[in-house]
N, C-alpha and C positions, 0 to 999 in steps of 0.2 A: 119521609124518605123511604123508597121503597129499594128493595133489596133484588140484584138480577143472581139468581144461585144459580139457574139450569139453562140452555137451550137445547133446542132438538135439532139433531143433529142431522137426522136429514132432510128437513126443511131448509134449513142452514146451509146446507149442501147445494137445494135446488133451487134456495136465494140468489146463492154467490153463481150459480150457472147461468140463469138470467142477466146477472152484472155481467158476467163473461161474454156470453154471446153479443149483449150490447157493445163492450168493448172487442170483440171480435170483427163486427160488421164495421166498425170504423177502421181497425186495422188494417181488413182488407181491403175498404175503401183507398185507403193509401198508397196500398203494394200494386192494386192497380193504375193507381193514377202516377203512382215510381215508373210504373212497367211501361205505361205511354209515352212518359215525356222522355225516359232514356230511348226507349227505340226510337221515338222520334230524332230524338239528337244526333243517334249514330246514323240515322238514316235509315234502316231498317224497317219496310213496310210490312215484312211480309212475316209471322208470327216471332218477329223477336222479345213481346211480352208477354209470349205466353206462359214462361214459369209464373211469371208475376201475378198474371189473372190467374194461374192454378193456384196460387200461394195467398191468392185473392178468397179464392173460394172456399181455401180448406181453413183458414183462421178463426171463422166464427164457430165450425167444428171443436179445433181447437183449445181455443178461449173456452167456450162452454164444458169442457171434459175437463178444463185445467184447476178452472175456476171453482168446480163441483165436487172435487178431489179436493184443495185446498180447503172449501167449505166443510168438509167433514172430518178433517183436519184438522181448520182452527176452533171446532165446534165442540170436537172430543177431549181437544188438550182446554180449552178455558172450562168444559164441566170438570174437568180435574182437578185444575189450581184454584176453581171455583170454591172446593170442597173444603181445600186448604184455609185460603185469604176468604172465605167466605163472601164472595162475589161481589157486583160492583153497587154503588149505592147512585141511586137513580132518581130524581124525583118527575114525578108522573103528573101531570093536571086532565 
C-alpha cells in the first residue's frame, strides 16, 4: 500500500482547468442549442439567441477559470489535512 501525502498544487490546478474547459464546451453546447429551439418557439428569427450563443461562448472561459481556482484549492487544503490524517492510502500496480 502506497501512501498519497502530497500533490502539486499547480498541476492540480491545470488538471482541474482542462476538466473544466471539457465541461465548459458541453455547457455551451447546450445554452446554444436552449437559445435556438426558444427563439425558434417564440418565433423569433432574427438575433433572439444571441445572449445564448454569447453565453455559448463565454462558458468554456468560464469553466476553465472556475475549475483552475477550485483546483488550487482543493490541492492546497488536502496537502494540509494531508499532513494531519497522513494522506490517503493507495495501492499502485
Amino acid at each position: 500500500m502506497a501512501k498519497l501525502k502530497r500533490v502539486g498544487i499547480l498541476m492540480t490546478g491545470v488538471f482541474q482547468a482542462f476538466i473544466g474547459f471539457i465541461v465548459g464546451v458541453f455547457v455551451g453546447i447546450l445554452y446554444v442549442i436552449i437559445g435556438a429551439v426558444s427563439s425558434a418557439a417564440m418565433g423569433d428569427s432574427v438575433g433572439g439567441g444571441i445572449p445564448f450563443v454569447m453565453l455559448g461562448l463565454i462558458m468554456p472561459i468560464f469553466y476553465t477559470i472556475f475549475f483552475f481556482i477550485a483546483g488550487i484549492i482543493g490541492a492546497f487544503l488536502y496537502n494540509m489535512f494531508a499532513k494531519v490524517t497522513g494522506g490517503i492510502d493507495m495501492e499502485i500496480s
